[in-house]
Every structure is written in structure tokens, then in C-alpha cells.
C-alpha positions as CSV (number, residue, x, y, z in Angstrom):
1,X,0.0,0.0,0.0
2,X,1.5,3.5,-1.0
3,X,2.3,6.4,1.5
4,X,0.0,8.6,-0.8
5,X,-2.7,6.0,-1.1
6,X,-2.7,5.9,3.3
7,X,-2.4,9.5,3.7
8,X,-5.7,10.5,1.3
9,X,-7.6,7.4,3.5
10,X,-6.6,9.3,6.4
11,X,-7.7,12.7,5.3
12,X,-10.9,11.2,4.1
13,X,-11.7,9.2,7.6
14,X,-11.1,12.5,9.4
15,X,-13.0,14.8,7.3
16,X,-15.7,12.0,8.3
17,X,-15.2,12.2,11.6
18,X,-15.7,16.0,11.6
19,X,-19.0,15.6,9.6
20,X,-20.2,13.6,12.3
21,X,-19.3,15.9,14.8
22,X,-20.9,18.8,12.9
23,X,-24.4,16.3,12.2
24,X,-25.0,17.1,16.0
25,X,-24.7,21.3,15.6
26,X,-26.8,20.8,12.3
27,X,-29.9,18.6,13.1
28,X,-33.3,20.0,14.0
29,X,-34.0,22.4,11.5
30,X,-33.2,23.8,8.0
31,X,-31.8,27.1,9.1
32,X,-29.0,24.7,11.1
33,X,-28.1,22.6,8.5
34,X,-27.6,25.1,5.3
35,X,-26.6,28.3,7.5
36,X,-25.4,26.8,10.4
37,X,-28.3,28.6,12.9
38,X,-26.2,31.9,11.5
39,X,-23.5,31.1,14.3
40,X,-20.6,31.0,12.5
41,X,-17.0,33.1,13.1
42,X,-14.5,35.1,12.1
43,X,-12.4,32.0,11.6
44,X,-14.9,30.0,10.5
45,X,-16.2,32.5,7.5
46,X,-12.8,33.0,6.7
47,X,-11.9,29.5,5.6
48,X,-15.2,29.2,4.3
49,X,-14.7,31.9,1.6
50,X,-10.9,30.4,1.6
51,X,-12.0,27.1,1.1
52,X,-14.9,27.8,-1.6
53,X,-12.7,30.1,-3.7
54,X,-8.9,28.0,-3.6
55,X,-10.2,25.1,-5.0
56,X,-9.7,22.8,-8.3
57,X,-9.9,26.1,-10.5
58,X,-7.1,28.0,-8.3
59,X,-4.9,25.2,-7.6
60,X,-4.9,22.6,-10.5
61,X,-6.6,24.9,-12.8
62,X,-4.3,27.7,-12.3
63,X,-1.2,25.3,-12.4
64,X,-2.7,24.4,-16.1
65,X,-3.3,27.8,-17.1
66,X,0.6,28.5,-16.0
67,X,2.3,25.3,-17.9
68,X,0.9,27.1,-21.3
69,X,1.1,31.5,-19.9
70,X,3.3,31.1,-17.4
71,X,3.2,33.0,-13.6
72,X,0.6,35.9,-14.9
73,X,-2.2,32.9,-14.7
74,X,-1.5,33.5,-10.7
75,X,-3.8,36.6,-11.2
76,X,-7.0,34.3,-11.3
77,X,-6.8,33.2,-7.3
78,X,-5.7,37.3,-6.8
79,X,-8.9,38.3,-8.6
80,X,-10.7,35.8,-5.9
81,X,-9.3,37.4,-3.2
82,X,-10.2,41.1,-4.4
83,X,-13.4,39.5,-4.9
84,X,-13.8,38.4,-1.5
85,X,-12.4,42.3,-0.2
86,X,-15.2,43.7,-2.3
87,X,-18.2,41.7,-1.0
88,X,-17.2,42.5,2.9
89,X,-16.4,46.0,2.2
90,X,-19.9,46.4,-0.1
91,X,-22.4,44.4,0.3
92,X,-21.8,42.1,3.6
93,X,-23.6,44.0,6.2
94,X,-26.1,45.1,3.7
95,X,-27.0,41.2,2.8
96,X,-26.8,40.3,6.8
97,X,-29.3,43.2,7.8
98,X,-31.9,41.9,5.2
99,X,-32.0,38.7,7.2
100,X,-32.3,36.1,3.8
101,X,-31.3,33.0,3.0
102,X,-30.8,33.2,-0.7
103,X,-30.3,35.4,-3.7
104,X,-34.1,34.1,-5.4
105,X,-35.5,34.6,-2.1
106,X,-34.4,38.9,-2.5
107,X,-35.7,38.6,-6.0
108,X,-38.9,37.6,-4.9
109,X,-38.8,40.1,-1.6
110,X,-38.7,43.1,-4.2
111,X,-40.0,41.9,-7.6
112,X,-41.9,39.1,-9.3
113,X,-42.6,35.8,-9.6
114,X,-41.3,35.4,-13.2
115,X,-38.0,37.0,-11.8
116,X,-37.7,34.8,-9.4
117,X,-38.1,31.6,-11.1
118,X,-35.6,33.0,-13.5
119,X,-33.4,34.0,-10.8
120,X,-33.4,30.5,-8.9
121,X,-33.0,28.5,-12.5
122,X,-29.7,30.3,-13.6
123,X,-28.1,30.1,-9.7
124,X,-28.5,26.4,-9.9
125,X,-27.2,25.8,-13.4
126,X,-24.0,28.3,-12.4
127,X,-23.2,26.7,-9.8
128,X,-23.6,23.1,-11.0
129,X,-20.8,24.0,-13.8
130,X,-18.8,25.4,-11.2
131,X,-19.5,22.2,-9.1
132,X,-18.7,19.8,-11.9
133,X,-15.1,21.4,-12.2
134,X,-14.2,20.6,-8.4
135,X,-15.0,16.6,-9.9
136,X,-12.6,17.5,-12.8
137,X,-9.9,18.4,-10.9
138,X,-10.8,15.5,-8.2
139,X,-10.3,13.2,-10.9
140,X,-6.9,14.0,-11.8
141,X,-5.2,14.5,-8.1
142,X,-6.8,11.4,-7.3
143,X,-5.2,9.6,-11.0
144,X,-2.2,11.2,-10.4
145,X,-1.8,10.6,-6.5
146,X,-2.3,6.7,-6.7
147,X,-2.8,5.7,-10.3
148,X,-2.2,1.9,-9.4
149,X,-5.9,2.6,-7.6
150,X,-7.5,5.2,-9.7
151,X,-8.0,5.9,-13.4
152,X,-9.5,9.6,-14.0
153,X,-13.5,8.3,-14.3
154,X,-12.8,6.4,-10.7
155,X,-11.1,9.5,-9.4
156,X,-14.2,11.4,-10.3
157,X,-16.7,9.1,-8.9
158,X,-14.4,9.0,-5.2
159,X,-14.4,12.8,-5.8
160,X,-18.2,12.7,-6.0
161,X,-19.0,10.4,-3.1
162,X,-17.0,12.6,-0.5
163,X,-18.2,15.9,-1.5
164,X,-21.6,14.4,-1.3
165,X,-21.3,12.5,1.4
166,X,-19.8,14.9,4.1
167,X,-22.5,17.5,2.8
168,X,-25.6,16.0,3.1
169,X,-24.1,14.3,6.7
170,X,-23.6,17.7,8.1
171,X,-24.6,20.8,6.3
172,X,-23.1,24.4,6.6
173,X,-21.6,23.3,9.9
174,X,-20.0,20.4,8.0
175,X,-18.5,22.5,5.3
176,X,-17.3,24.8,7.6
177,X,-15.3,22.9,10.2
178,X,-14.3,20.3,7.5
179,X,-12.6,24.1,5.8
180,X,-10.3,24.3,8.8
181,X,-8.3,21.4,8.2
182,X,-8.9,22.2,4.5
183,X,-7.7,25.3,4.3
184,X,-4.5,24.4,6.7
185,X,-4.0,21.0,4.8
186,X,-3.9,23.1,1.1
187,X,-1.7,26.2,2.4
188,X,1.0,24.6,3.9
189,X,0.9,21.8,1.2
190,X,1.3,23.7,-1.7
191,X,3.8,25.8,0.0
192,X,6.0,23.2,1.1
193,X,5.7,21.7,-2.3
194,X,6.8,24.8,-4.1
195,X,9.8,24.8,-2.4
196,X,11.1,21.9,-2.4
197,X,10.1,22.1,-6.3
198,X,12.3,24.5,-6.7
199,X,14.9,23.2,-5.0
200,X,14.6,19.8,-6.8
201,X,14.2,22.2,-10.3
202,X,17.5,23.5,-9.4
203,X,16.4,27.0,-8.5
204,X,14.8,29.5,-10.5
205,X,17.6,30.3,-12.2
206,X,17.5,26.8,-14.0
207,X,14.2,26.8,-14.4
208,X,14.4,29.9,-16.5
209,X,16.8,28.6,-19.0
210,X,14.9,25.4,-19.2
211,X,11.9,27.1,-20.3
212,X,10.8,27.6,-24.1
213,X,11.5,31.5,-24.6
214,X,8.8,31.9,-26.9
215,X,6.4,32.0,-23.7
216,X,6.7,34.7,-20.8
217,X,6.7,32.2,-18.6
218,X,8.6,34.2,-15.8
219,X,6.6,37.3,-16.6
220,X,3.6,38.2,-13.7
221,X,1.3,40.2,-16.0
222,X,2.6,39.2,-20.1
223,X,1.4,35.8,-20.3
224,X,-2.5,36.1,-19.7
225,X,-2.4,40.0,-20.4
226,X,-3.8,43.2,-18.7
227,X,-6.4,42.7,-20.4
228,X,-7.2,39.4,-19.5
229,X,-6.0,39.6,-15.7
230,X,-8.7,42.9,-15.4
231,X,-11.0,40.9,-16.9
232,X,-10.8,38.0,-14.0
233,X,-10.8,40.9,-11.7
234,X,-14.1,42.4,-13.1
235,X,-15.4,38.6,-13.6
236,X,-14.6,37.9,-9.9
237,X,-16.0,41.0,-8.2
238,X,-19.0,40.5,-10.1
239,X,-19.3,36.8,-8.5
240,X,-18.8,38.0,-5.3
241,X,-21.4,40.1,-5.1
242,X,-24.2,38.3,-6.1
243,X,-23.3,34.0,-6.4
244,X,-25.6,32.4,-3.9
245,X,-22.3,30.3,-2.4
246,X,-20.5,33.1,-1.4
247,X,-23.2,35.3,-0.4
248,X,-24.6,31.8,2.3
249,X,-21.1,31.9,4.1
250,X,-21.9,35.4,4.7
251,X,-25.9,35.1,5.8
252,X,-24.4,32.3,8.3
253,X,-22.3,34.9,10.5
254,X,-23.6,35.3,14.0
255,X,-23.4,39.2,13.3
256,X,-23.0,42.2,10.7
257,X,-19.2,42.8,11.4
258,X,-18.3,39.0,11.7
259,X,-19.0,38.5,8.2
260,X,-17.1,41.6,7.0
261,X,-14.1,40.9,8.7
262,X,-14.0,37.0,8.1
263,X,-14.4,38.1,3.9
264,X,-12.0,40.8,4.0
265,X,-9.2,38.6,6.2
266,X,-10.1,35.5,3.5
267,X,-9.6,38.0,0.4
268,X,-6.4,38.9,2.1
269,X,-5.1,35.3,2.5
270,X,-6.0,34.8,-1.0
271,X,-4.0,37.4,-2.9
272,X,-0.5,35.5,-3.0
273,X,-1.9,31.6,-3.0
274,X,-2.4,31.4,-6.9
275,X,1.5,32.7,-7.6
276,X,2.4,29.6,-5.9
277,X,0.4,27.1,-7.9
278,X,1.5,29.3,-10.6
279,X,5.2,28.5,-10.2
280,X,4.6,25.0,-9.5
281,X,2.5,24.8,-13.4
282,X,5.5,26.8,-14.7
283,X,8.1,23.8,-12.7
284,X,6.1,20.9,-14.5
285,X,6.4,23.0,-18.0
286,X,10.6,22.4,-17.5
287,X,9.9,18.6,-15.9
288,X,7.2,17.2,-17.6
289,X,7.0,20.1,-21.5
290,X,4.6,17.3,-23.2
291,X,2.1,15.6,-21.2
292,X,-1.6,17.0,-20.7
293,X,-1.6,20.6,-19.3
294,X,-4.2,19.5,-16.6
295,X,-2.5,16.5,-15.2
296,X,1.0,18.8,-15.0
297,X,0.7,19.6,-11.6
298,X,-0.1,16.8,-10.1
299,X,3.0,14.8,-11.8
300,X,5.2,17.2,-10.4
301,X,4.2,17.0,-7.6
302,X,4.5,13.3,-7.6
303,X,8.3,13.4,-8.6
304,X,9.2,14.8,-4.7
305,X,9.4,12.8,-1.5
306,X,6.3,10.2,-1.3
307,X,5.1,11.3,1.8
308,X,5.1,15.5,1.0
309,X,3.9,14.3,-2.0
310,X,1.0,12.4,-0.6
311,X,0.6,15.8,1.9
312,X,0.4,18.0,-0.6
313,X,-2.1,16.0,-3.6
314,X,-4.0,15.1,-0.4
315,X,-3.7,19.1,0.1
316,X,-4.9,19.8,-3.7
317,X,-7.6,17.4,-3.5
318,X,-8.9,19.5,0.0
319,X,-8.9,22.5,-2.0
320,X,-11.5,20.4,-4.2
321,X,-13.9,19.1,-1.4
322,X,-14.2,22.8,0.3
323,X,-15.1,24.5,-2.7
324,X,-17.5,21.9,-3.7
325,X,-19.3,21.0,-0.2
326,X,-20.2,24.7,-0.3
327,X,-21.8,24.6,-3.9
328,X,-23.3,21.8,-3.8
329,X,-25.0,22.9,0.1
330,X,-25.9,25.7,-1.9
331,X,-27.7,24.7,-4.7
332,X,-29.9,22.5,-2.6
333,X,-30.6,25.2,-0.4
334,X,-32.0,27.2,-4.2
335,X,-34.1,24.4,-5.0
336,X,-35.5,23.7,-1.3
337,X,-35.9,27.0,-0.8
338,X,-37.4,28.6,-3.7
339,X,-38.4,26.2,-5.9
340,X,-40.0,23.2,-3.1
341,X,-41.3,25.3,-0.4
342,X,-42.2,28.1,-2.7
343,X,-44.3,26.6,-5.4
344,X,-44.2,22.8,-4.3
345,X,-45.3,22.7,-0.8
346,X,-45.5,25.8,0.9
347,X,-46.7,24.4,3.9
348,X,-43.6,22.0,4.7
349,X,-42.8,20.9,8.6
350,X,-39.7,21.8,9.3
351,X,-38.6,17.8,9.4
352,X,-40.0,17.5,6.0
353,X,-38.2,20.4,4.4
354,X,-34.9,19.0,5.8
355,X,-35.1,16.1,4.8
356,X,-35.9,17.4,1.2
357,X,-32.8,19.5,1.5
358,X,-30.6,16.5,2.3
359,X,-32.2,14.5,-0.5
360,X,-31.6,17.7,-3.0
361,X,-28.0,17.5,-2.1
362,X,-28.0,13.7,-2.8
363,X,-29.8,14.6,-6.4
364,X,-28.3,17.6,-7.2
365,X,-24.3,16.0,-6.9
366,X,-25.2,13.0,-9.3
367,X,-26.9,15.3,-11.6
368,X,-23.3,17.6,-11.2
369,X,-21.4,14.3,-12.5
370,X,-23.1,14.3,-16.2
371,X,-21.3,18.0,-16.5
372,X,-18.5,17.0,-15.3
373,X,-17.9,14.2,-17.9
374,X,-18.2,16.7,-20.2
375,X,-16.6,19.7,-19.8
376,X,-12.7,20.3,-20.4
377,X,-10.4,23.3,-19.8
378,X,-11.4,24.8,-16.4
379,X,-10.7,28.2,-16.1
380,X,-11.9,29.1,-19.7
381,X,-15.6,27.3,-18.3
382,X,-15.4,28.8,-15.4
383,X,-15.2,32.5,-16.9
384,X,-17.8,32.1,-19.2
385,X,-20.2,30.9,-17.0
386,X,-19.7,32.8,-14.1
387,X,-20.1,35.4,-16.3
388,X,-23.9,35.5,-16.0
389,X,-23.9,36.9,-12.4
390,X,-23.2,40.0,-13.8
391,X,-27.3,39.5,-14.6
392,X,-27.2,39.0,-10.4
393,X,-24.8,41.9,-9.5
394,X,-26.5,44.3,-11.4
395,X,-29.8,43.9,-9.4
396,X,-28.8,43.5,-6.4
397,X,-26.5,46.4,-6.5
398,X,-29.4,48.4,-7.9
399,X,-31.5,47.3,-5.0
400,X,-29.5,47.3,-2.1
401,X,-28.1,51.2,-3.3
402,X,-30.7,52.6,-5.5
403,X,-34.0,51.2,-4.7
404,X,-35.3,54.6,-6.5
405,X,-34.4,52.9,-10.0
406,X,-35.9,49.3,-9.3
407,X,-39.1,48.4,-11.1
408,X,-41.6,45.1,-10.8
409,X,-40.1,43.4,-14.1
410,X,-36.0,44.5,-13.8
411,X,-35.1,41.7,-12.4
412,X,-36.5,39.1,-14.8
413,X,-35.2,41.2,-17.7
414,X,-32.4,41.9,-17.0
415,X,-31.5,37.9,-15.8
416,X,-33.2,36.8,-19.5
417,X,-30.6,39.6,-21.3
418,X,-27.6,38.0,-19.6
419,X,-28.6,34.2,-20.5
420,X,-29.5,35.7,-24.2
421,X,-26.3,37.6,-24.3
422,X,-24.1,34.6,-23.0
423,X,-25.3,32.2,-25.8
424,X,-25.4,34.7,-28.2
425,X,-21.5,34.8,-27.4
426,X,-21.0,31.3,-27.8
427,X,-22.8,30.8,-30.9
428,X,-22.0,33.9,-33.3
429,X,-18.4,34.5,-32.5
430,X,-18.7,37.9,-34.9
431,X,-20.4,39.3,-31.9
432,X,-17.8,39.1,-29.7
433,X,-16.4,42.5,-29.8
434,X,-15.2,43.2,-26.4
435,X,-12.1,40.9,-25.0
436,X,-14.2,38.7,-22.7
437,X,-18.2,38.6,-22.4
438,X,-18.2,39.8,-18.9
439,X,-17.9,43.4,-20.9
440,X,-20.9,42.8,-22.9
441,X,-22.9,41.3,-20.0
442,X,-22.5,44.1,-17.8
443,X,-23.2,46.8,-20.4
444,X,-26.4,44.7,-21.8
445,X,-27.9,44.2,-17.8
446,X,-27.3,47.3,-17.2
447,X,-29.3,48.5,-20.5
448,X,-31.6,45.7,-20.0
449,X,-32.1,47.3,-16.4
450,X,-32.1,50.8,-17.0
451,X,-34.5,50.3,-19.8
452,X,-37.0,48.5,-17.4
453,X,-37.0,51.6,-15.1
454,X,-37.9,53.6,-17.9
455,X,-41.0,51.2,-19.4
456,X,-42.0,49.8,-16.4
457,X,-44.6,52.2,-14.3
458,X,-44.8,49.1,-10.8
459,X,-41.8,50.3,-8.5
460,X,-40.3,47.8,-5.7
461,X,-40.8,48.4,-2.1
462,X,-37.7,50.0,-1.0
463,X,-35.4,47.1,1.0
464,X,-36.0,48.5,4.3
465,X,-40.0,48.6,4.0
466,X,-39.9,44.9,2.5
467,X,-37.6,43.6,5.0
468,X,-40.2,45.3,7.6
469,X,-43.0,43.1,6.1
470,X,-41.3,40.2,6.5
């Protein structure tokens, strides 16, 4: 039996063990299980934003991006972290004061049904694309990390059964304690592994000459671009305001100013992170210049002392499980939230309606593996569609700061004008005129918005008179 093989049992028994420790903090009703009674702390948010943003996109994905641009693709797990700054400076105490539990459920607060249902739909899909990445990047670590066990399909499926399994035991309480040796496991893993990588590379003055020179691989800002890094930036602030993920770690603080510090201290943490998967992509380029760009990190990784190689896979892998548990907790709170108890059964007991959220988590992961199968090159998926919470952002930035320019139909409008522009984008490349859709997304919702106020004659109820009524 490998030392890798031992060490990912063990990190799997004890994230186990913690989900049955949080089952106990989570039973009894809904608001325990997918906001965790809104008791959580500083620490706690903080590696939950940690965990959900480092995951398979900012670790293995960043690592690919960097074996093909070099150390510039660092910028992607940077833009996270300004992200996260953003969202606790902004909108934190403003989301905490309304007292929600998701984005659909403000939608329906201050506009209409149609919005709503629109609303719910396109969080779901978002974040089950998002999801099915984290069971991409599973995959791999887990092929790479003991390939005499795991092809990439079996890597996936263990990948699945974790994430699911540890979620629907335990809940936001679950995710959140599992985060802390997550978020410690992944950080001082992929640390230690860049470091002795460089050491075993022969320093990064080897590692420069070894590198083709028709690349910037060395370069923090020539590879991907200014154009492209501010367009992460601008894709990732726009998440951060509005994905119904992020914005559940924050509704599941025990106060206002326990949510703002835990984002801004996680945003922090965040900024440096992706540089060092970065350097570790642009190591595998001079070790490993031909194999698949996704499966680079991982096979560096490999080639270092079995047991901080185990650590730090076993560390990658984490990064996976966090980010997933909290999207896939998510999404089943969206469907048991807006869609069952809304239009299904509004008149759920409160054992009923958990149980449906457990069994939505069950669903909703096995659905999240037919994407996964499916879907190749992560970060270049993960921009386009995270792009349509710029539909999101737009509203609720409108309604939390200018409730004067709201009106009934905005929200459903403007949420059908980014899905139309998005597949518009995909389809008839001549249309793509700007660098990256997230341009054309904001400037359409914002039109699509703007116009509304102007045709539209039904206003909102401002948020404090609505959050009165409820």
C-alpha cells in the first residue's frame, strides 16, 4: 500500500469524523443545517470563503493555465481574493441586515414571480458548472496521486461520493469545520511543495533557461495580459457580489461585522496563493513540456518525497472538497428554498423540508457528474459561465443602493438579457467585440435594467420597508 494512497484514506476518515461531529450542531431544523443557525465566526467564515474560492480552478486549474502562460495565470486566485475584499467591504452588512437565505428569495422580496423563477434556474445551473469542475480536478489528483488505484472516471466518482457525502451528513456546519483542516491541509501543502520544487528544479535560475523563450513564462502580467488579468478581476468581483455560495457563508455569520471581517481577512489570505500554484505549473512545463496541461501539476508534484507528496495531492484534493461541499450545500438550499417550499409545498414541517434538502443534495451531486464528464479546460468554463452573475450583481446592487431605479419586471429582464447575451457569445463569434463577455454582459444588464426603469410604471418596495414586512 502507497504512502499517498494511506495518507488520502486518512484525510478522508477525518473529514468524516468531523462531519459527524458537525451532524450534532446541524440537526433540527433547515436554518441549522444550510446556515449553520447563523452562528458562525470570524475564523470560520474566513476558511469558508478560503476554502470555496482555492479550489480545483485556483490550484490545478491555475497550475494548467501556468504550464501554457506562465506565472501571470496567478492573477485568477488574486482576482478571488479582491473579490472576497469587495463583497465584505460592499455588500456584507447590507446582505446580513436583510435577514435572507438566498439570492431568489431577494428577487422575490422586491420583484416578481417570473423574476424569481428566472433568478433561482440560472443560480443552480452556475453553480452546478462550477461544481462539476471541483469533480474534474478531483479526478486528476486522485489519478495522479495513486494511479495503481484510480483511473480519472474512478477519481471522479471518489471525488463525487466525498463531497456528497460529508455534505448532506452535516450541512453548513459540516462544510465549515471540515474548511479548517482544508484550508491548513492546502496552504501549507502547496507551499512546502513549491519549495522543495524549486529546489529539486535547481532554483529559479534553472528553471528559467529550461523554459521555451517563446512564452513569458517568468513574466507576472505578459502571459495572460492586462487585459485578460482585469477581466478575471471584473469577472470575480462580479461573483462575489451576487453567487448564492458566497453570499450563504456570509448570511451564516452570527453578526454584521463577523462576516465583513472573516471576507476581508479571507480576500487577504487569498492574494499570494495562486502565484504559488503558478510557479509550481511553470516547474512541470521544464519537468514534464509534453504531457496533458491538466495532469502537469499533479505529476510534479509526484516526482518529490512520497510522503510530502501524498501531503500536498492530499492538500490539492482539499482544495476540491471545500469548494464543492459549499456549492453543492448551496444549490440545494435554491431548490429547497425557492423552488420546493415556494411553489411545491409551501406548507412543509420543518422535518420534511430538511429532509428534502438533504435528499436535494443527494440529487443535485449525481446530476453535477453528467457535466463533469463533459466539460474540459477549467478556467476558460469557469469565466464564461460565471459570467452571468453579472445579470445578479446588477440587481442587487441596484436594489440594495438605488432602490429609486428598481421596477416590478427588472429583475426578470435583465436575468433573460444575460442568458441571451451569454449564448449569443458562444454561438456567433462575430459578436464578440469586447475581449471577454463579462464586458458585454455588464453593459447589456445594465441596458436591459435601466430600460426597465424607464418602461415599467410598478416600482419595488424599498429594502427596508420589504424587509419590515417580512
Amino acid at each position: 500500500m502507497s504512502i499517498p494512497f494511506v495518507i488520502v484514506c486518512i484525510y478522508i476518515a477525518s473529514l468524516f469524523v468531523i462531519s459527524y461531529f458537525a451532524q450534532r450542531r446541524s440537526a433540527g431544523s433547515a436554518a441549522n443545517y444550510v446556515l449553520a443557525g447563523r452562528q458562525l465566526t470570524t475564523p470560520l467564515i474566513t476558511v469558508s470563503i478560503v476554502g470555496l474560492a482555492v479550489g480545483g480552478a485556483s490550484t490545478i486549474g491555475v497550475a494548467e493555465q501556468a504550464y501554457k502562460v506562465g506565472l501571470s495565470a496567478g492573477w485568477y486566485t488574486t482576482a478571488w481574493g479582491l473579490g472576497a475584499i469587495a463583497m465584505g467591504m460592499l455588500v456584507a452588512r447590507k446582505y446580513r441586515e436583510l435577514n435572507i437565505t438566498t439570492i431568489p428569495e431577494l428577487l422575490g422580496r422586491y420583484y416578481d414571480k417570473k423574476g424569481m423563477i428566472a433568478g433561482v434556474s440560472c443560480q443552480i445551473v452556475i453553480q452546478l458548472v462550477v461544481m462539476s469542475l471541483q469533480y474534474i480536478a478531483g479526478g486528476s489528483i486522485l489519478c495522479a496521486l495513486v494511479p495503481e488505484v484510480f483511473t480519472f472516471t474512478s477519481g471522479v466518482l471518489t471525488s463525487a461520493a466525498v463531497f456528497i457525502g460529508i455534505t448532506t451528513i452535516g450541512g453548513m456546519w459540516s462544510a465549515s469545520l471540515c474548511n479548517i483542516l482544508n484550508v491548513t491541509l492546502k496552504y501549507i501543502g502547496i507551499i512546502l511543495a513549491t519549495i522543495f520544487s524549486v529546489r529539486h528544479a535547481g532554483g529559479i535560475s534553472n528553471i528559467s533557461t529550461l523554459l521555451p523563450q517563446n512564452v513569458p513564462y517568468l513574466s507576472f502580467f505578459d502571459g495572460v495580459g492586462i487585459v485578460g488579468i482585469f477581466s478575471w478581476i471584473l469577472v470575480l468581483v462580479t461573483v462575489n457580489l451576487s453567487l448564492q455560495s458566497i453570499i450563504q457563508i456570509s448570511l451564516g455569520a452570527k453578526d454584521v461585522q463577523t462576516a465583513r471581517r472573516g471576507f476581508i481577512i479571507g480576500g487577504l489570505m487569498m492574494l499570494p496563493i495562486g502565484f504559488v500554484s503558478a510557479l509550481l505549473g511553470v516547474i512541470a512545463k521544464t519537468m514534464f513540456p509534453d504531457v496533458s496541461p491538466a495532469l502537469a501539476l499533479p505529476m510534479t508534484i509526484m516526482s518529490l518525497n512520497p510522503i510530502l507528496a501524498g501531503i500536498t495531492l492530499a492538500a490539492l484534493w482539499a482544495a476540491d472538497v471545500s469548494t464543492a461541499c459549499s456549492l453543492l450545500l448551496s444549490s440545494a438550499t435554491l431548490f429547497s428554498q425557492d423552488i420546493y417550499k415556494k411553489f411545491i409545498n409551501p406548507n412543509v414541517s420543518e422535518k420534511n423540508f430538511l429532509a428534502v434538502t438533504k435528499g436535494s443534495v443527494l440529487i443535485l451531486g449525481l446530476l453535477t457528474l453528467l457535466f463533469a464528464m463533459t466539460i474540459s479546460g477549467i478556467i476558460n468554463t469557469l469565466m464564461i459561465g460565471l459570467s452571468l452573475t453579472a445579470a445578479f450583481s446588477t440587481i442587487v446592487l441596484f436594489t440594495l443602493f438605488a432602490p429609486a431605479l428598481c421596477k416590478k419586471n427588472a429583475a426578470f429582464y435583465t436575468i433573460v438579457t444575460g442568458l441571451a447575451v451569454l449564448i449569443l457569445w458562444q454561438t456567433f463569434p462575430a459578436i464578440r467585440i469586447f475581449p471577454h463577455v463579462i464586458y458585454l454582459e455588464w453593459l447589456a444588464c445594465l441596458g436591459a435594467f435601466l430600460l426597465t426603469y424607464v418602461l415599467d410604471s410598478a416600482p419595488i418596495a424599498s429594502p427596508k420597508s420589504a424587509a419590515a414586512e417580512q
